[in-house]
N, C-alpha and C positions, 0 to 999 in steps of 0.2 A: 199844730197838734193834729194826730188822725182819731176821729171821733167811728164809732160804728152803732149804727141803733140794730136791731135784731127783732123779731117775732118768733112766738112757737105755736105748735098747735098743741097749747094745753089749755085747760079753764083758767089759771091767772094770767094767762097770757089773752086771751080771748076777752075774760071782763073787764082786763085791761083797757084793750084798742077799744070795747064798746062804751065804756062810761068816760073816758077822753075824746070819741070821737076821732082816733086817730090810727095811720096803720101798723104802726110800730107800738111794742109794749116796754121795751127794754133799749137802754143808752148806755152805752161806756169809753172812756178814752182808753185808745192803746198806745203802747209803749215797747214795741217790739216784738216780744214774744209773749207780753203779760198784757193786763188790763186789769184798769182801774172803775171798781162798776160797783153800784148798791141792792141788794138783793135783800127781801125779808127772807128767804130761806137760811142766807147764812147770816143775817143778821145787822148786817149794814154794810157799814163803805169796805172794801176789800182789794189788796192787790192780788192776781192771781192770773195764774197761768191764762193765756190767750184762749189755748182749747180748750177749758174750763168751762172759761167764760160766755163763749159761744156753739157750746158743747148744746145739743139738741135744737138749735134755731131753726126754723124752717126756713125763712128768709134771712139774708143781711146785708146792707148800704155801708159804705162807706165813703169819710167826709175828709178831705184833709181843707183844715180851718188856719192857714197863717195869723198867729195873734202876734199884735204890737209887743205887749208887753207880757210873752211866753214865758220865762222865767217866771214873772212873778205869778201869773196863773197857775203855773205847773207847783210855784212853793205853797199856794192856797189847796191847790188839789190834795198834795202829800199829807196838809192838813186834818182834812178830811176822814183819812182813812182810819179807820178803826170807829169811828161814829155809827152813830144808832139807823134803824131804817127811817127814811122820812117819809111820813103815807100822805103827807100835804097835797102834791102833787095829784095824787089819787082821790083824795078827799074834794080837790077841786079849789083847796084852797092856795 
């Protein structure tokens, strides 16, 4: 799977990397020309165009992750999509 994390120079982007401690604020798996990525703007999990997705980043890394069992991560991920935003991560929990 190629994974991509991103940054912007906006304030959720910023409050982001400051209350994680981290340099990145945003993660998505891509899939060609889409990606799959959770955003409280639009609401949650989403597939969507690539340049959408990484539309205003200021930075962005990218990861290719060989997983043993890719299929079935990738049938978890499809899962996912259309789910709510999850602030956990954010929350710290």
């Amino acid at each position: 799977m190629i994974f991509a994390v991103t940054r912007a120079n906006t304030i959720s982007s910023l409050a982001i990397r400051a209350r994680l401690w981290e340099p990145w604020s945003h993660a998505l798996v891509v899939e060609g020309d889409h990606a799959i990525d959770s955003t409280f703007k639009l609401g949650g999990v989403r597939r969507r165009n690539l340049g959408e997705a990484t539309h205003g980043a200021s930075a962005i890394d990218w990861a290719l992750a060989p997983l043993p069992m890719e299929p079935r991560a990738r049938e978890w991920l499809y899962s996912q999509i259309g789910r709510d935003y999850d602030w956990r991560p954010i929350l710290g929990w």
